[in-house]
C-alpha positions as a printed NumPy array, in Angstrom:
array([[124.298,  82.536,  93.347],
       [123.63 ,  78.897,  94.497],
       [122.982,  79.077,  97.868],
       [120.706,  76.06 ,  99.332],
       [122.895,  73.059, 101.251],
       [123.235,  70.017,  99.476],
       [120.73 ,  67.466, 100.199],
       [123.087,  64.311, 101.51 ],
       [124.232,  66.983, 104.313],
       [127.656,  67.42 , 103.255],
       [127.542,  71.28 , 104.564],
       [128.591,  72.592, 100.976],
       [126.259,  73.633,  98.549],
       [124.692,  71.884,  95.988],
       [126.883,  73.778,  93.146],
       [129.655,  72.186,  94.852],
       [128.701,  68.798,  95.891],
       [125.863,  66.298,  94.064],
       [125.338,  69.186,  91.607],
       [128.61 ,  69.494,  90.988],
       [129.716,  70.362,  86.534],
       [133.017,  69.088,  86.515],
       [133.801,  71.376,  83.629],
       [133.706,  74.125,  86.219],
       [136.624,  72.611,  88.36 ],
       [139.575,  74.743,  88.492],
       [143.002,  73.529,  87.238],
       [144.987,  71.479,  89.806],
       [147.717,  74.467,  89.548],
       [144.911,  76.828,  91.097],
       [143.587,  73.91 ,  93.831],
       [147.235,  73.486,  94.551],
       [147.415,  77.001,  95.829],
       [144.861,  76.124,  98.966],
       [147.752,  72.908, 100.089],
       [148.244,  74.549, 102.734],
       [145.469,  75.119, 104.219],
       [144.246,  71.413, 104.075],
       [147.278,  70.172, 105.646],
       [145.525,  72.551, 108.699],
       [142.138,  70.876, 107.886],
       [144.165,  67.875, 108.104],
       [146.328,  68.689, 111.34 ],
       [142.988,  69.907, 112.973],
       [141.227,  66.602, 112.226],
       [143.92 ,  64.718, 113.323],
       [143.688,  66.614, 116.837],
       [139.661,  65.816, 116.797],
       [138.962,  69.575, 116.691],
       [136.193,  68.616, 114.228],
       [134.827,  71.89 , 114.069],
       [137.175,  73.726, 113.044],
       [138.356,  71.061, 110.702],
       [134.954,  70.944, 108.852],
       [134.579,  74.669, 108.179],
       [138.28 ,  74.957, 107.084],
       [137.581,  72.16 , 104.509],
       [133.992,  73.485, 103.093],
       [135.425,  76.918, 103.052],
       [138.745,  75.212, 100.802],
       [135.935,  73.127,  98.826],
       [133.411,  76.156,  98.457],
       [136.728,  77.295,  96.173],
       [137.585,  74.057,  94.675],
       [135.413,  71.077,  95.072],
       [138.24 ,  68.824,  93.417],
       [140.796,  69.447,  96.132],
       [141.92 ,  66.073,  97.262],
       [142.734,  66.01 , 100.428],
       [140.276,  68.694, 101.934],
       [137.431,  66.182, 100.08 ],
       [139.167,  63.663, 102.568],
       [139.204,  65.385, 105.83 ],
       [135.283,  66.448, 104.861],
       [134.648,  62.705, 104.556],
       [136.341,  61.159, 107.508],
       [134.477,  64.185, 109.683],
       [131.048,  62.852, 108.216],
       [131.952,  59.485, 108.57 ],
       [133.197,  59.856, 112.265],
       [129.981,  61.991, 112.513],
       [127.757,  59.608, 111.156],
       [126.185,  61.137, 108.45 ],
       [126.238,  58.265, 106.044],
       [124.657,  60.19 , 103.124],
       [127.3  ,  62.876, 102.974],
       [130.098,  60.341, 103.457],
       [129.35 ,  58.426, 100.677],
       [128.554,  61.106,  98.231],
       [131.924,  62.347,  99.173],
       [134.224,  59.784,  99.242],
       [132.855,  59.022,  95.675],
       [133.259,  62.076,  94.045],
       [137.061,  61.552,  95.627],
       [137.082,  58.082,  94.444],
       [136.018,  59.896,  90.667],
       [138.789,  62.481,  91.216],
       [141.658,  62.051,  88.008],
       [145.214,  61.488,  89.34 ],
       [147.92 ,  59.312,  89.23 ],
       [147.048,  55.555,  89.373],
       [148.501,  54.968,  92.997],
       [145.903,  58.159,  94.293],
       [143.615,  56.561,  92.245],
       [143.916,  53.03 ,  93.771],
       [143.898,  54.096,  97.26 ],
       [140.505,  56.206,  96.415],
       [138.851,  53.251,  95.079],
       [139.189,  51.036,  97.704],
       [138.716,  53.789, 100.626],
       [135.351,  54.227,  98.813],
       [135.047,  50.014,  98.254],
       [136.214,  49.869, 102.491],
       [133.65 ,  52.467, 103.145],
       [130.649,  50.658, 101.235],
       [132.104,  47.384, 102.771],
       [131.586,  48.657, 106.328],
       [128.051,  49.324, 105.287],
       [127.596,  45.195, 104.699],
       [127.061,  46.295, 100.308],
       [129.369,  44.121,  98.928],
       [128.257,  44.08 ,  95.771],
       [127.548,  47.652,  95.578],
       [131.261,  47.777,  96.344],
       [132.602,  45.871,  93.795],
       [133.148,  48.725,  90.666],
       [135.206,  51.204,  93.118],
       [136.823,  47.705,  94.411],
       [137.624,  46.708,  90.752],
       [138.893,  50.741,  89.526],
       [141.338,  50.348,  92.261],
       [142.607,  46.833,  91.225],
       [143.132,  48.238,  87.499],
       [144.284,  51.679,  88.696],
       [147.337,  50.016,  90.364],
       [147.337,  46.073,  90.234],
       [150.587,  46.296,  92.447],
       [148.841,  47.87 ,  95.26 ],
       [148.36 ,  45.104,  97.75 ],
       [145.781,  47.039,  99.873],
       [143.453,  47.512,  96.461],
       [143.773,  43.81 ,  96.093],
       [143.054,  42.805, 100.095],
       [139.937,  45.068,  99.331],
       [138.571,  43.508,  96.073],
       [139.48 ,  39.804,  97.689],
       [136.879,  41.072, 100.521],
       [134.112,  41.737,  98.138],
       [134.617,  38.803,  96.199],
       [134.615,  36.904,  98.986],
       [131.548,  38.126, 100.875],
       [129.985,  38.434,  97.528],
       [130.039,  34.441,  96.953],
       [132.691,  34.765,  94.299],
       [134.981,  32.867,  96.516],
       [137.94 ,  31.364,  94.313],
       [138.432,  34.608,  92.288],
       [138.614,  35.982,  95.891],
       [141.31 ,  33.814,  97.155],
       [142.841,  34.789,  93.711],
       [143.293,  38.293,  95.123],
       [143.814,  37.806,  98.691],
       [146.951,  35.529,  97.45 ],
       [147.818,  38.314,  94.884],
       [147.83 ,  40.897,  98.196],
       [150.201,  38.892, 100.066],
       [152.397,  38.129,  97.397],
       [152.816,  41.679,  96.624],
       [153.263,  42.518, 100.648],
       [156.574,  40.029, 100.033],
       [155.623,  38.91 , 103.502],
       [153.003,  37.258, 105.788],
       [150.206,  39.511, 106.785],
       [147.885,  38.844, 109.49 ],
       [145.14 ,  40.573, 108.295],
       [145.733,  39.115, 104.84 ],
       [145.871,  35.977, 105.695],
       [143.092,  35.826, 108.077],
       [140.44 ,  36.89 , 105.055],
       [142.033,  34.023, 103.427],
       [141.529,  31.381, 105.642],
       [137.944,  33.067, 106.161],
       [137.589,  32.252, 102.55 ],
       [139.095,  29.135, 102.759],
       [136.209,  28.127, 104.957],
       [133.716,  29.254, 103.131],
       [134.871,  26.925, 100.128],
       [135.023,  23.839, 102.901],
       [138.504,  23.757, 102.901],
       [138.679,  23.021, 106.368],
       [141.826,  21.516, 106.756],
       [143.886,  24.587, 104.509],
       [142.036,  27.032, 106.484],
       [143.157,  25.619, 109.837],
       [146.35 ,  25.655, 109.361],
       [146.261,  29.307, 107.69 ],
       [144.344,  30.516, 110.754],
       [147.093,  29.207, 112.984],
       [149.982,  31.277, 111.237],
       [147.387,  34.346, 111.248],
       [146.958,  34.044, 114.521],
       [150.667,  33.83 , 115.363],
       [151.471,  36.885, 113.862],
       [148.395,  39.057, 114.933],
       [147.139,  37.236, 118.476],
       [144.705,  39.989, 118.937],
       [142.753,  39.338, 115.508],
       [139.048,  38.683, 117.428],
       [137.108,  38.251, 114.331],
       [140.372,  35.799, 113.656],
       [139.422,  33.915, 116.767],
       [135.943,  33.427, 115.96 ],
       [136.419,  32.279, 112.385],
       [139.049,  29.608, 113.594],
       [136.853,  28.67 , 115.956],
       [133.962,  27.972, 113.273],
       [136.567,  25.918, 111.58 ],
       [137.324,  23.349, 113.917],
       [133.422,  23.169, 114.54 ],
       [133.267,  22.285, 111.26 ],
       [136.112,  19.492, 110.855],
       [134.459,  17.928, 114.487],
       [137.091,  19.565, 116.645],
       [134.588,  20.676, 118.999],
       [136.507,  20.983, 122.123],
       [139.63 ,  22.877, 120.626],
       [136.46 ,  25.412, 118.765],
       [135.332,  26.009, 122.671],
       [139.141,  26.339, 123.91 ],
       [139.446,  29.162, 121.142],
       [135.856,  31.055, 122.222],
       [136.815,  30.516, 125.783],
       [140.746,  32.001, 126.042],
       [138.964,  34.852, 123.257],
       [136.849,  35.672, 125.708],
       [138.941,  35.78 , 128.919],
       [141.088,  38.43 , 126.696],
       [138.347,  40.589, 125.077],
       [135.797,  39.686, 127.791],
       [133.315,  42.568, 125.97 ],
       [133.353,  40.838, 122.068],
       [130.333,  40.275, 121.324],
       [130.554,  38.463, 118.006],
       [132.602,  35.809, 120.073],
       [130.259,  35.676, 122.789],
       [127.576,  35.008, 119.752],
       [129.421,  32.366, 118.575],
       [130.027,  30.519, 122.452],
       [126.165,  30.949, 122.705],
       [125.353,  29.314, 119.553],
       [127.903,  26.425, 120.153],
       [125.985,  25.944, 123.647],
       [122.754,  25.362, 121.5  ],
       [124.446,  23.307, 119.025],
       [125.488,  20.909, 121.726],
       [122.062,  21.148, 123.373],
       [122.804,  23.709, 126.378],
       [120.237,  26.26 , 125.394],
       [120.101,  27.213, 129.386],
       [124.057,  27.921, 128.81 ],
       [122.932,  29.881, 125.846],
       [120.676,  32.481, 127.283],
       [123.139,  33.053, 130.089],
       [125.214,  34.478, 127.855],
       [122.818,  36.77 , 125.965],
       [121.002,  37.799, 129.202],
       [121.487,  41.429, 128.291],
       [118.212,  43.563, 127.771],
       [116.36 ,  43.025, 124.495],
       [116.744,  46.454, 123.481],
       [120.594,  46.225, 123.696],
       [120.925,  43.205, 121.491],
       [121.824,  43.023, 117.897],
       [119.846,  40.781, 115.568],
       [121.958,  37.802, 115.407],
       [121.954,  38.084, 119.338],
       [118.133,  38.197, 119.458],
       [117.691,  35.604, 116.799],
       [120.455,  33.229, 118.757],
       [118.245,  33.76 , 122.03 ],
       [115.143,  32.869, 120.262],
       [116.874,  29.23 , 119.016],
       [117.714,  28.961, 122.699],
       [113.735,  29.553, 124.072],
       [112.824,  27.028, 121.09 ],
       [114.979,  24.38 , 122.286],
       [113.096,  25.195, 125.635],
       [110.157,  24.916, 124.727],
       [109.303,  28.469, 125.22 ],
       [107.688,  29.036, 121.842],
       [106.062,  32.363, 122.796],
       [108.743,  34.035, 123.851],
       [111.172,  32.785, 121.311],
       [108.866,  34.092, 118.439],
       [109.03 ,  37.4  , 120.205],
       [112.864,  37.234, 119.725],
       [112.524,  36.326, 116.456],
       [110.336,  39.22 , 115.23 ],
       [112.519,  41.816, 117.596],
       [115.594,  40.434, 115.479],
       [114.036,  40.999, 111.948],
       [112.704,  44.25 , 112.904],
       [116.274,  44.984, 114.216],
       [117.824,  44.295, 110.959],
       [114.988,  46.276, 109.234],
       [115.43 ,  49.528, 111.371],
       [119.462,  49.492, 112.231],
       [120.534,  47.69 , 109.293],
       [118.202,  49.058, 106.486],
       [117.402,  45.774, 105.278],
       [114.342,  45.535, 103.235],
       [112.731,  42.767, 100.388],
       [113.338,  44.012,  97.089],
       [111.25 ,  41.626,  94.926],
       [111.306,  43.508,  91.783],
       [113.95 ,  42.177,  90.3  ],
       [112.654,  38.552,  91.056],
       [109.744,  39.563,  89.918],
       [111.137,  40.368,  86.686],
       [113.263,  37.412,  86.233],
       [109.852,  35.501,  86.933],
       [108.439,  36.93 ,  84.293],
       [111.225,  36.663,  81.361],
       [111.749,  33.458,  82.155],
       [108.06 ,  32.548,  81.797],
       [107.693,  34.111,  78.663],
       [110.9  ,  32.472,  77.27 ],
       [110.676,  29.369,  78.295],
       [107.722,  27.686,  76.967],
       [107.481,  24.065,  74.999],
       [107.769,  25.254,  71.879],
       [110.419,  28.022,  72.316],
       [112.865,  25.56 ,  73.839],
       [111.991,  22.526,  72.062],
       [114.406,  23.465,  69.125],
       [117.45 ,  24.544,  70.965],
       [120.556,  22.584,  71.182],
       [121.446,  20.373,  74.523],
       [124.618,  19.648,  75.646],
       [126.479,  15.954,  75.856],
       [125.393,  13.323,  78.801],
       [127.814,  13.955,  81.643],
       [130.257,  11.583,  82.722],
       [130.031,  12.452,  86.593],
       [126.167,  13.917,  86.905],
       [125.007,  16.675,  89.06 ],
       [121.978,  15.811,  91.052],
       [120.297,  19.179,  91.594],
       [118.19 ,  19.744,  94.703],
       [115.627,  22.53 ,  94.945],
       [114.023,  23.628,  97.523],
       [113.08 ,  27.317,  99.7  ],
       [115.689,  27.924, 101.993],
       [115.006,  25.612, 105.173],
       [113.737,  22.898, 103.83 ],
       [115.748,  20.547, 104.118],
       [117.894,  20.23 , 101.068],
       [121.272,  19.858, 103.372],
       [119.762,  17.313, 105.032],
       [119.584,  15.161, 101.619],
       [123.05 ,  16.164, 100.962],
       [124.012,  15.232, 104.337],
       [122.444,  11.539, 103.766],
       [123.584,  11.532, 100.068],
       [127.141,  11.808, 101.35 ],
       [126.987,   8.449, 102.95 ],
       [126.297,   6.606,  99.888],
       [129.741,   6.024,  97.903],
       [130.457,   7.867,  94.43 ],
       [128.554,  11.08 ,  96.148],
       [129.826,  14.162,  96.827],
       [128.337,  17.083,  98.221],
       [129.038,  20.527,  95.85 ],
       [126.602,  22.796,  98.506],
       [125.67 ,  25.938,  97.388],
       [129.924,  26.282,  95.684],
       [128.701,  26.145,  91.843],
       [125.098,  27.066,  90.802],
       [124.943,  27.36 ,  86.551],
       [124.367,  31.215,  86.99 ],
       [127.718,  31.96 ,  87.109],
       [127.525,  30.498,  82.734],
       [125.128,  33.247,  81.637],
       [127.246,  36.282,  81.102],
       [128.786,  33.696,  78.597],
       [125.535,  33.757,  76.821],
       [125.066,  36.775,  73.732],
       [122.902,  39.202,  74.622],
       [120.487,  39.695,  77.214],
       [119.304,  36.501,  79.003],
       [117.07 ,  34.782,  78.847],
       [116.302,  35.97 ,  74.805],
       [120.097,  36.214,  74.157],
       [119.721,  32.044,  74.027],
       [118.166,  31.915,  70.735],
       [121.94 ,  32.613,  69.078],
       [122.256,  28.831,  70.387],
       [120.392,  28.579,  66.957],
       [122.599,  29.785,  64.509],
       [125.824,  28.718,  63.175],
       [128.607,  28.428,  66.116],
       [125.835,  29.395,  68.583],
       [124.636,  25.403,  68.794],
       [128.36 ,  24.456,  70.502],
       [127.526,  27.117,  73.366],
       [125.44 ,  24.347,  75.456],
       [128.448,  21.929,  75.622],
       [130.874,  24.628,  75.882],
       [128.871,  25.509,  78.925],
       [128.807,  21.943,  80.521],
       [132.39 ,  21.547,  80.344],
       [133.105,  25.04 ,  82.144],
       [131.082,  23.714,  84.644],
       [132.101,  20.864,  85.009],
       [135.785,  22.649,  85.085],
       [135.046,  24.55 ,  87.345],
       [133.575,  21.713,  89.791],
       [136.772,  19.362,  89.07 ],
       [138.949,  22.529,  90.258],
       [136.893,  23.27 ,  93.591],
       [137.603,  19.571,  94.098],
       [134.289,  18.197,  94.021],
       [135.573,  15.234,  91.394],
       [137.737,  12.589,  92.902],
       [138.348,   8.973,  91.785],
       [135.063,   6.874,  91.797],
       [132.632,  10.082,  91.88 ],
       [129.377,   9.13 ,  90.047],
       [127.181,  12.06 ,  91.555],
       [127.661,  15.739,  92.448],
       [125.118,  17.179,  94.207],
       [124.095,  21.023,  93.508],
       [122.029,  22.923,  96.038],
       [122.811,  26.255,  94.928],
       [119.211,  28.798,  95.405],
       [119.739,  30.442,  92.459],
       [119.28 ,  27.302,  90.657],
       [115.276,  27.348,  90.491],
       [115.49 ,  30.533,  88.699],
       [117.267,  28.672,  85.886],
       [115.374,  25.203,  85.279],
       [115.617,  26.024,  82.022],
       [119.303,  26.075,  81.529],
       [119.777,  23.708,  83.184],
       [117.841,  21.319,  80.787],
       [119.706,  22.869,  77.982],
       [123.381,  21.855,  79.517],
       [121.907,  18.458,  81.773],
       [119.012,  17.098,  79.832],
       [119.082,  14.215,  82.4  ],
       [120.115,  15.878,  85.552],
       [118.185,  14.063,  88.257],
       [116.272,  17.309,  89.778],
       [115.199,  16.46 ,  93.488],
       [112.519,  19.151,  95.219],
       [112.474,  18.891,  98.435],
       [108.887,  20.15 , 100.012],
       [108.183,  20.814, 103.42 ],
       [105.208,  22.248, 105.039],
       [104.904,  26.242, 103.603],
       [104.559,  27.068, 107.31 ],
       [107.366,  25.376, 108.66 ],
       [109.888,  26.796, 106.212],
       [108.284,  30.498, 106.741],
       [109.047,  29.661, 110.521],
       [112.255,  28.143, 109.901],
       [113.305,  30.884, 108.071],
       [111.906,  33.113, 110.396],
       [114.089,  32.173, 113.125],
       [117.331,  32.152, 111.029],
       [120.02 ,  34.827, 110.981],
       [120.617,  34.512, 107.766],
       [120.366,  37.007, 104.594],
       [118.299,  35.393, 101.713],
       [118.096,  36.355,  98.383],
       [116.581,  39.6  ,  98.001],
       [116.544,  40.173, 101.6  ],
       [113.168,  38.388, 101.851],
       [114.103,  36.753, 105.025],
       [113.017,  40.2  , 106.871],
       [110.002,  39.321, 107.911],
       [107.472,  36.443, 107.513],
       [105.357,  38.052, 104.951],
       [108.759,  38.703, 102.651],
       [109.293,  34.908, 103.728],
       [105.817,  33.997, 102.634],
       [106.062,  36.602,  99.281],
       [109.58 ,  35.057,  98.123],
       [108.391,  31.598,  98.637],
       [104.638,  31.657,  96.659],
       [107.32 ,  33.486,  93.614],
       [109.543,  30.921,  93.697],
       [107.087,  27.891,  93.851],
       [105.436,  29.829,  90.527],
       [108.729,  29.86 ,  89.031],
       [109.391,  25.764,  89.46 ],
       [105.467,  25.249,  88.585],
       [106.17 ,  26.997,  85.193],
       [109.213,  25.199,  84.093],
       [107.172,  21.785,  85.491],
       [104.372,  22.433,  82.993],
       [106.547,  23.605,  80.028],
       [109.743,  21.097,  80.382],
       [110.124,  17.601,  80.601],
       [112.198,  17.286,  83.631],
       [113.754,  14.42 ,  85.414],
       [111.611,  16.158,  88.403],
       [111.343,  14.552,  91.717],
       [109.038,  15.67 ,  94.574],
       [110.853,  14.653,  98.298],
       [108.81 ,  15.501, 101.399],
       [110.542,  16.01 , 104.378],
       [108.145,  15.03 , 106.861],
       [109.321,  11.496, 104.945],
       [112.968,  12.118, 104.974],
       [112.475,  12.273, 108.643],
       [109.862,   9.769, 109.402],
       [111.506,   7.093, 107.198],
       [114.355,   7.675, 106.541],
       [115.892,   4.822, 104.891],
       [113.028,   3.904, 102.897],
       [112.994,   7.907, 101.183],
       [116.32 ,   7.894, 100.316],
       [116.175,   4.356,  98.636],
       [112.871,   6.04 ,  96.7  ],
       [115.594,   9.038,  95.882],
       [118.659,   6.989,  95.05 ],
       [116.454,   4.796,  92.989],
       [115.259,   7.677,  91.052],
       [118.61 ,   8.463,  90.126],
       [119.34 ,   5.194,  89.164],
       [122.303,   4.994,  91.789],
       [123.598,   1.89 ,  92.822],
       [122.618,   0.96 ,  96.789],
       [125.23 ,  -1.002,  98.959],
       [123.708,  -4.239, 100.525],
       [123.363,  -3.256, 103.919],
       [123.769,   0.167, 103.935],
       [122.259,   2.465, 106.773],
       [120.577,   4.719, 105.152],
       [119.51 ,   6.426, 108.152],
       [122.561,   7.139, 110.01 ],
       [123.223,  10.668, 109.09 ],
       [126.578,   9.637, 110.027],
       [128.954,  10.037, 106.585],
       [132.641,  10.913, 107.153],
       [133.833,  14.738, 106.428],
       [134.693,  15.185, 102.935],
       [136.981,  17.875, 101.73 ],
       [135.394,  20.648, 100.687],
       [132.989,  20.487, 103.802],
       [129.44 ,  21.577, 103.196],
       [128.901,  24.237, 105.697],
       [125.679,  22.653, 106.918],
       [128.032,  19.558, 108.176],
       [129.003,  21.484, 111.303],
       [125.716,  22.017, 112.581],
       [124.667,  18.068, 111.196],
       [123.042,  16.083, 114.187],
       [121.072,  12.575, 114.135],
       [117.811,  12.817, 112.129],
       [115.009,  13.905, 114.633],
       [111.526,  14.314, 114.217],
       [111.717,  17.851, 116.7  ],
       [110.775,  20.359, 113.431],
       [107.902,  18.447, 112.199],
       [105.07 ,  20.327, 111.983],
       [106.966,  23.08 , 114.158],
       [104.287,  25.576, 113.077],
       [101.325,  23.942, 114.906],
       [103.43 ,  24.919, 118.509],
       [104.062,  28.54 , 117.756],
       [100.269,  28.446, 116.404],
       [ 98.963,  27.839, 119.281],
       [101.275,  29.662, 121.698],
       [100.588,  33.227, 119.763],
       [ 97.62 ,  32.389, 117.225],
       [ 98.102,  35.513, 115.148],
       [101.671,  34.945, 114.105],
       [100.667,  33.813, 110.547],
       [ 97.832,  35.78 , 110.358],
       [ 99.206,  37.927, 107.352],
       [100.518,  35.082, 105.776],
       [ 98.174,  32.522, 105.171],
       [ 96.068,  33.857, 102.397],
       [ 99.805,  33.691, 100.335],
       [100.777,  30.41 , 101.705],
       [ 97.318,  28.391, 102.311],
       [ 97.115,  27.832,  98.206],
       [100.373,  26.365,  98.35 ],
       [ 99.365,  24.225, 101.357],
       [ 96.527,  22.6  ,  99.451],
       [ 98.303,  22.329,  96.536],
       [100.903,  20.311,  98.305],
       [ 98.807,  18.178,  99.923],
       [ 98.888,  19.435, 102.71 ],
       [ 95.356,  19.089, 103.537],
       [ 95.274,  22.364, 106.393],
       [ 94.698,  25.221, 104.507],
       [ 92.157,  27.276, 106.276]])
């Protein structure tokens, strides 16, 4: 007889949890015979008499590990017990459980909601998805898949969903419709989202992550006093929020009160969360504190390494690196079909996170026929339209219908860029600053043989730094610490130095030490590049372009250029000399081979 404990700490044994044979189960008939005594596992839980709860339910599992609703009570005890392990492996196995499809749905998603809460959206997706086709009229199972969508990037089939949900409710929703607007604002729709916060709001007053959201809105669309009137009332009423109190202390540094700033995150540094200590450390920058704001900055990755579980997983980069490189050579591509000229081009700007791509956009958008796309489309999203695995999958572009896919591909593109409403009248240029982008050079020369491809370069230590002090998830999770900074950036400078020496590309190198220095006279070098036509008179330097709608979410933040993050690195060098100790012998090649002329 089996009798060692399962290993994810579920309490049961392993013949009855992750060693389960399902052929063993009994027959739902014989389960149904122990009812009873989970509605008392049940009623127990329910009265937080967890003990007793948790043997009733292994003792009802130890019998039959498919009973429903004792796997249920066993799960919410581990979950409210905090054994992550056993909570997952069990709300799984229920999510797995046959039934009828409204059981079905509402296992999916409690296993998608669980995942969710663990920040995994795309690990949530399938049990997200199974509860969307178990019951498509289930508005929770929709609410739940619009979530992962949403936080996912997928944003319009999101909204898709979250507008399915409250159509099926027959009735406004608070919670519903606050996602929504969420969403909303993470297309730019500024304006829609505004108004959809305002009816959330009405109906559910107490919705704090509501508050903050609408309050990073009207940020956005320049509203800046009704943003602090929403933080402010927030926090009279929920005085102990912290992600509102985030968001007042960020707004202080946005508008150049860091003192305001670390007022509000006074607490100790052990009791703040990442995005607290990371926030503080901005605030110590701006005050020229560069010692202890690097301090911050390390406590917040290392927070997000040890409570979150965040860690750089390169392999898959790694790999993409590598089939990409061996696919994509001169005389591989040279044969394969290209798509038509477009009539409205994207302008595609590359560059590491934090170098200062969105502040191209954000002077592109000044210039008329621009518009700024952000990181909303990325060409990605086209390969699971491709045969087979990709990259090799493009050589049935060769072969009889296969030499239409490339223009098939441009126009859903540039469908899907007309519907996010990136295309008005008199649009010449559409920016594209997705990260993903880099990966697929190649692709991209296939479906925009003439896309204008601007790189914008900035010193390999500033960006690390940059990036360093960022609360922000990266791909891969490399922004955890500098060295998966320093790791993620030498890959993806290989990857654009490949397609460079394999493809002609309509390739131009930016600096930004330029863009800021002189200004006018770099974007002119840029816009000539492109061939774009420049008004007489324009002022190139302004940084000072109305709001368009969709709103790039770096426009909230957007300030006059300023010459404070040039050469950032040389500070922080001298105020705590080891700090890129470990990464220098990946980022001092790249230095030199920049031009940089400081390698040591």
């Amino acid at each position: 007889m089996d009798g060692h404990a399962c290993a994810c700490g579920s309490g049961l044994r392993r013949s009855r949890c992750c060693a389960l044979d399902a052929a063993a189960w009994p027959a739902a008939e014989s389960a149904a015979l122990l009812d009873a005594q989970a509605q008392t596992a049940t009623a127990l839980f329910n009265a937080r008499k967890f003990g007793e709860a948790e043997t009733l339910a292994l003792g009802i599992l130890d019998l039959a590990p498919n009973h429903r609703l004792a796997l249920r009570v066993l799960f919410e005890i581990m979950k409210a017990r905090r054994r992550p392990m056993a909570a997952e492996a069990l709300v799984r196995r229920l999510a797995a459980l046959p039934g009828p499809p409204a059981l079905r749905a509402a296992a999916n998603a409690q296993a998608a909601q669980y995942i969710i809460g663990q920040g995994r959206y795309e690990e949530a997706t399938p049990a997200a998805a199974a509860a969307v086709m178990a019951n498509p009229r289930d508005a929770t199972a929709q609410h739940v898949l619009g979530v992962v969508l949403t936080e996912s990037g997928r944003l319009r089939a999101g909204e898709r969903h979250y507008r399915t949900a409250g159509s099926l409710l027959g009735r406004e929703d608070g919670l519903v419709l606050g996602n929504t607007a969420w969403n909303l604002k993470l297309q730019g729709r500024l304006d829609e989202a505004a108004a959809t916060y305002a009816r959330a709001l009405a109906l559910r007053p107490d919705n704090q992550r509501g508050i903050g959201g609408f309050a990073q809105v009207e940020f956005g669309r320049g509203n800046r006093a009704a943003a602090l009137a929403l933080l402010d009332d927030g926090l009279a009423r929920f005085p102990q929020e912290r992600t509102l109190r985030l968001l007042r202390a960020l707004a202080d540094i946005a508008m150049a009160d860091p003192q305001a700033a670390l007022a509000r995150l006074a607490d100790p540094p052990e009791r703040l969360l990442g995005a607290e200590l990371a926030a503080r450390g901005q605030a110590l920058s701006r005050l020229e504190r560069p010692r202890d704001a690097a301090m911050c900055f390390m406590a917040a990755k290392r927070t997000h390494r040890e409570r979150n579980g965040q860690t750089y997983a390169p392999a898959s980069f790694e790999a993409a690196y590598a089939a990409n490189a061996a696919y994509f050579t001169a005389t591989r591509t040279l044969p394969l079909p290209r798509a038509t000229p477009s009539a409205c081009q994207p302008v595609f700007l590359l560059g590491f996170p934090r170098s200062g791509t969105g502040l191209l956009e954000q002077l592109l958008m000044q210039v008329p026929g621009f518009n700024a796309a952000d990181e909303a489309l990325g060409v990605a999203e086209l390969i699971p339209r491709i045969d087979g695995a990709y990259p090799q999958g493009l050589d049935h572009l060769l072969v009889a219908e296969g030499q239409e896919l490339p223009e098939r591909l441009r126009v859903g593109y540039e469908a899907r860029r007309a519907a996010a409403g990136f295309v008005r009248e008199n649009t010449v240029f559409v920016t594209d600053r997705h990260p993903k982008n880099l990966w697929h050079l190649g692709l991209i020369k296939l479906l925009f043989p003439d896309a204008p491809i601007i790189h914008v370069l900035r010193h390999p230590l500033d960006v690390a730094l940059s990036n360093l002090a960022q609360d922000r998830r990266l791909e891969g999770d490399c922004g955890v610490s500098l060295t998966a900074i320093a790791r993620h950036y030498a890959l993806s400078m290989r990857m654009i130095a490949h397609y460079r020496g394999q493809l002609t590309l309509r390739y131009l190198p930016v600096r930004y030490e330029d863009l800021v220095a002189d200004t006018a006279a770099t974007l002119r070098r840029v816009l000539g590049f492109m061939g774009a036509n420049i008004p007489a008179g324009a002022g190139l330097a302004a940084n000072t372009a109305p709001r368009q709608d969709p709103t790039p979410q770096h426009f909230a933040l957007r300030e006059p250029v300023h010459a404070r993050s040039l050469y950032r690195y040389r500070v922080y060098e001298d105020a705590l000399p080891a700090l890129f100790e470990d990464i220098r012998d990946t980022l001092d090649p790249w230095i030199a081979e920049l031009g940089y002329g400081d390698a040591a």
